[in-house]
N, C-alpha and C positions, 0 to 999 in steps of 0.2 A: 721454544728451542729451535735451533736450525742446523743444516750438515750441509759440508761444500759442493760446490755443484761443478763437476769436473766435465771437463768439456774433451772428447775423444774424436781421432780421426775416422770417419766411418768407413772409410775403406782398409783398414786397420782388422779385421773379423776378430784376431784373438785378442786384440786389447779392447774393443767392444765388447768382447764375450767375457772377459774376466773383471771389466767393470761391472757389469749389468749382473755376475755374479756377488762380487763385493757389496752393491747397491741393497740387492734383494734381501743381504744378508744384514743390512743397518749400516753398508758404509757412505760414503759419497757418494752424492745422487750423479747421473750422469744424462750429458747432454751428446749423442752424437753426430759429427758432421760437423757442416760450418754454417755457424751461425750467419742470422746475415745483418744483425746488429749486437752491440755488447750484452752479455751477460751478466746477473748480478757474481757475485761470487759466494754465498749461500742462498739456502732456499730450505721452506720451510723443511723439518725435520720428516713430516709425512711425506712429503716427496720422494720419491725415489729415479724418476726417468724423467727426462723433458724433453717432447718433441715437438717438432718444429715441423707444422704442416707443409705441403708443396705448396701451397699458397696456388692452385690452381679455378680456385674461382673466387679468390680473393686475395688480399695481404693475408703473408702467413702469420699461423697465430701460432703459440707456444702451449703445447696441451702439457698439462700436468698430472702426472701416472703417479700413485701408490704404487708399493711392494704388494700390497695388498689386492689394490685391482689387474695387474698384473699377473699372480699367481692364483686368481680367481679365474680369469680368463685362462690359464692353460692348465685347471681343474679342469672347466670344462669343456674345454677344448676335446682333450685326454679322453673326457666321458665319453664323447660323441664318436671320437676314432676306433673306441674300442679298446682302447689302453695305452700306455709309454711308449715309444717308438722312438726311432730314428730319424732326422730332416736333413733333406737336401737343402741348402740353403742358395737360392739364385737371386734374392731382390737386396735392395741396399739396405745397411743395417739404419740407417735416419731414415725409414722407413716403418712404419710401426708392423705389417704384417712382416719386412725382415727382419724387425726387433725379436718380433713370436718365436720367430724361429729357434731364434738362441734363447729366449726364457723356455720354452719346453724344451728345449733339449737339456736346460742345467735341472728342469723337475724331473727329466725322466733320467738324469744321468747317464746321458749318451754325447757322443762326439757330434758334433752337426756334418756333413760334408760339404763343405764349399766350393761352389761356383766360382771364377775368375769373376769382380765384380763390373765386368764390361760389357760387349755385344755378345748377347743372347746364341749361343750357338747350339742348338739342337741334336747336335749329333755328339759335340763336347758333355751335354747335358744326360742324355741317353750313358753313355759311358761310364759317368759318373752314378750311375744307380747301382752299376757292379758292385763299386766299392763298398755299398750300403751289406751288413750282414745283421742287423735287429731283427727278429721276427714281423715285426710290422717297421715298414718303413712309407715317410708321407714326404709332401712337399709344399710348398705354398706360389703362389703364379699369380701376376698380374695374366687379364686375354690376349695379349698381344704376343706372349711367349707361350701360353697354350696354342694358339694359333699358329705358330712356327712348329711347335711340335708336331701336333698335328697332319700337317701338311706335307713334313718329313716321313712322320709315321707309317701314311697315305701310299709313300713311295719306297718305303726302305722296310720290308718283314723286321729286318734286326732291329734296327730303331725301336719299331711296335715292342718287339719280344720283350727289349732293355725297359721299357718305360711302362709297360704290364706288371711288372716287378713291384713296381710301386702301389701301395696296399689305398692310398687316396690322395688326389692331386684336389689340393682345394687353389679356388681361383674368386677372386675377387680384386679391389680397387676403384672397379668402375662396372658397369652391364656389362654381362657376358651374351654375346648373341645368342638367341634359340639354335641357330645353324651349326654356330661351332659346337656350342654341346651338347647336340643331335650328334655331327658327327664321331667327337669324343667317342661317347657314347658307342657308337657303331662300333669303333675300331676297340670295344673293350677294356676302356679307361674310365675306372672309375673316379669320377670328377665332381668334387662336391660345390656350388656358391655359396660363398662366404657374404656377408653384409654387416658391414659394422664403420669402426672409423677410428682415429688416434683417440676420440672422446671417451671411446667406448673397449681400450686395451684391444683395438681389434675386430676380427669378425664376432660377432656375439650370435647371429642368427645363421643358421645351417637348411641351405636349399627353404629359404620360409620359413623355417622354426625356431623358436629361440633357446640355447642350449645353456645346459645349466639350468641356473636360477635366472637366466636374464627373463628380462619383458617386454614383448611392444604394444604398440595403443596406438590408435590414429587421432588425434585432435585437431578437428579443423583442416582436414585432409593431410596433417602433417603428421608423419613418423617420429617417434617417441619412443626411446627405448631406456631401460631401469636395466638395475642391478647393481653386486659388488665390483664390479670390471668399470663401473663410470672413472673417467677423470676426475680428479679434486678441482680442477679447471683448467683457467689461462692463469699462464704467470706473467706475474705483473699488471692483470686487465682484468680488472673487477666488473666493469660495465660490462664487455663479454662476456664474462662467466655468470654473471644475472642472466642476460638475455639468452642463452646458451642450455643452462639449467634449473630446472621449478620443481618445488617441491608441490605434491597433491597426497592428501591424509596418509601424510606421512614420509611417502615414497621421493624418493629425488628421484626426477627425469633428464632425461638429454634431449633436447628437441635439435630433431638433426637436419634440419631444413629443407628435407625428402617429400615429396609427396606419395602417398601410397594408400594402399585397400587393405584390408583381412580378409581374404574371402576361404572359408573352411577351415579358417585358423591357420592359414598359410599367407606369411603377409609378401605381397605383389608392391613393388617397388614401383613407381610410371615414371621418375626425374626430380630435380629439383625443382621447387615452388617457385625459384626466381627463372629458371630456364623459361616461362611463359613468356611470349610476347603476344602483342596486339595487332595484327598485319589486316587491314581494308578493315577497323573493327571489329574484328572477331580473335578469338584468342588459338592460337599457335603455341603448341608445345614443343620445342625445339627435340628434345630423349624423343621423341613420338617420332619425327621426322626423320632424325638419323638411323632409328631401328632400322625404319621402312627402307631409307638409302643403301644402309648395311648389308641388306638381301638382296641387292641388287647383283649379279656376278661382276667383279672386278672390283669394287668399290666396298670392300668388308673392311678396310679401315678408314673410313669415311668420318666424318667430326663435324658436325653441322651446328654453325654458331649465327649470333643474332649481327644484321648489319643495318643503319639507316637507310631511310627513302621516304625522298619526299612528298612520293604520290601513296605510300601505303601505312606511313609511319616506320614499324620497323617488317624486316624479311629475311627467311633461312637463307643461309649461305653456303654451300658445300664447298669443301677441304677435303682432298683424295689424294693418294699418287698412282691411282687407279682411274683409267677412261671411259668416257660412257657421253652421249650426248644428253644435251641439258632435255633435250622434246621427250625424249624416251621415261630419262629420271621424273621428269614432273608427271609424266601420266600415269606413273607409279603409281607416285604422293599422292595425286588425285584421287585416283580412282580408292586409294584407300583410307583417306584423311580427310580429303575434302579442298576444292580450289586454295585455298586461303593458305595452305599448309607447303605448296607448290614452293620450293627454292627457285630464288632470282638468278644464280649464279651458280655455275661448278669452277672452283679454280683449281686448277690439278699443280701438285706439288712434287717435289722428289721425294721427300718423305716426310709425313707428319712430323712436325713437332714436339717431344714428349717432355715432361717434367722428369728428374731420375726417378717421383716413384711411379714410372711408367702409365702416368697417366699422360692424356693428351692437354697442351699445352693452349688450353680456352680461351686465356686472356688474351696470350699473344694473338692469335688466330682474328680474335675478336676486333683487337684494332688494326691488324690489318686489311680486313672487311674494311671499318671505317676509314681508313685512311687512304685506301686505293680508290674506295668508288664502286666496291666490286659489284653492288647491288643494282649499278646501271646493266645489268646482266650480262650476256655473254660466261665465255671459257677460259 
């Protein structure tokens, strides 16, 4: 059997919100945002959501959500926060953590409160918490807009007061620095990291743990994670969804192409498996690199990606719109990574790059490294 696959504008919130409730309920599956090739016009009947990754470290793939895993993930979602609430909604709804948003708000039967779906404005944002009157009320944040808050926070008592209101700001997409959420933290925001992905309905692991029924596993230094929240897969790409997910005595997995630990039963994320390069022979983790860059003062939105050379193979590149001299940043690296780890290049920017779903825009960044030379060093 199959049911139509309706394609929504995503900046649209309430015709997004009242497909995705149609959807949940057995009607037309829905795809929001713009595609960025044709669609089929049904799809299987399991189906219920199709999204459409940012394609930020690769061509986008087309993940494919049940109603099922779906409303698994904002079970347990729900469990972890402590029960039904309220959401602010500030990220894009072709977005899967802005998708979340509107699927728990139609299981907890609450109104969501919407953001302008535009530039991030902190004190617009603050504001909007007034509005919120559920007993518990949450939010969901890529770090780039916890980091504006924050920073507002810092400087404005009121800001702080408006966004304390809020019962848990969860924040994922991408690593959230230790600094920012030390100073979170400080300033008495409770701030949870979220770990998951469109494969997976979302964050499935909470600060390290995995909530609900989900599962992870490390195999082969790679992160793996089970449960009802998986994707049914890619649509249309059957070779991807092999390679993507395995089943082991019994169990389907997701291998999420992370590298990570368990240690105490809290699993430690370190980057992508392909982020490694090979720089004078020795291997370079580029997540490892930009942590260390990221703590440097001025440069906490830093993006450190791979560029060739022909004397090392390949070498970190750093992308900032924050200054700092290359001598200073490398003795950083060094002194905490090791020579080999040292960036060839700082190229200062006006402002990173992002994909809408606020992550940083890698590929781009990446061939511009290669294109410019930038690894003959220099600023």
């Amino acid at each position: 059997m199959a049911r139509a696959l309706a394609v929504v504008p995503a900046d649209d919130v309430t015709v997004v919100f009242g497909a995705l409730r149609d959807a949940l309920a057995g009607g037309p599956a829905v795809l929001p945002g713009t595609p960025s090739r044709p669609v089929p016009p049904e799809v299987e009947q399991r189906i219920a959501l199709v999204v459409e990754t940012s394609g930020s470290t690769g061509r986008p793939k087309r993940v494919a959500l049940g109603a099922d895993a779906l409303l698994a993930s904002a079970a347990a979602s729900e469990s972890s926060l402590g029960g039904p609430g309220q959401w602010l909604l500030a990220l894009p709804t072709h977005y899967i953590a802005g998708i979340n948003v509107l699927v728990r708000s139609i299981t907890a039967d609450t109104d969501p409160i919407v953001m302008p779906l535009r530039h991030f404005d902190p004190q617009e944002f603050a504001a909007a918490t007034v509005l919120m009157d559920a007993p518990l009320r949450f939010t969901s944040l890529v770090p780039a807009q916890l980091g504006r808050l924050v920073e507002a926070a810092g400087e404005d008592f009121e800001v702080l007061a408006k966004l304390r209101r809020l019962d848990r700001i969860l924040v994922g997409g991408q690593a959230t620095s230790p600094e920012l959420l030390s100073r979170a933290i400080e300033l008495g925001l409770n701030v949870t990291r979220t770990y998951g992905s469109s494969e997976t309905s979302g964050g499935c692991v909470y600060d390290g743990m995995p909530i609900g029924s989900a599962e992870v596993r490390i195999v082969d230094g790679q992160v793996e994670l089970a449960g009802p929240m998986l994707a049914e897969g890619y649509l249309d790409d059957p070779e991807a969804t092999t390679a993507a997910f395995v089943v082991h005595d019994g169990l389907r997995w997701y291998r999420t192409g992370d590298a990570g630990t368990i240690d105490d039963g809290v699993l430690r994320v370190s980057g992508r498996l392909d982020d490694v390069i090979i720089s004078g022979g020795e291997k370079v983790s580029l997540h490892a690199v930009e942590e260390v860059v990221r703590s440097i003062a001025g440069l906490q939105d830093a993006v450190v990606v791979r560029a060739p050379s022909v004397e090392w193979g390949e070498v970190p590149v750093v992308f900032s719109s924050g200054r700092a001299s290359l001598e200073s940043v490398k003795a950083t690296v060094v002194a905490r990574l090791g020579r080999a780890s040292a960036p060839i290049a700082i190229v200062t920017v006006q402002g990173v790059p992002m994909l809408s779903s606020g992550k940083p825009d890698r590929i781009s960044l990446t061939a511009f490294a290669a294109s410019r030379g930038v690894s003959a060093g220099g600023q």
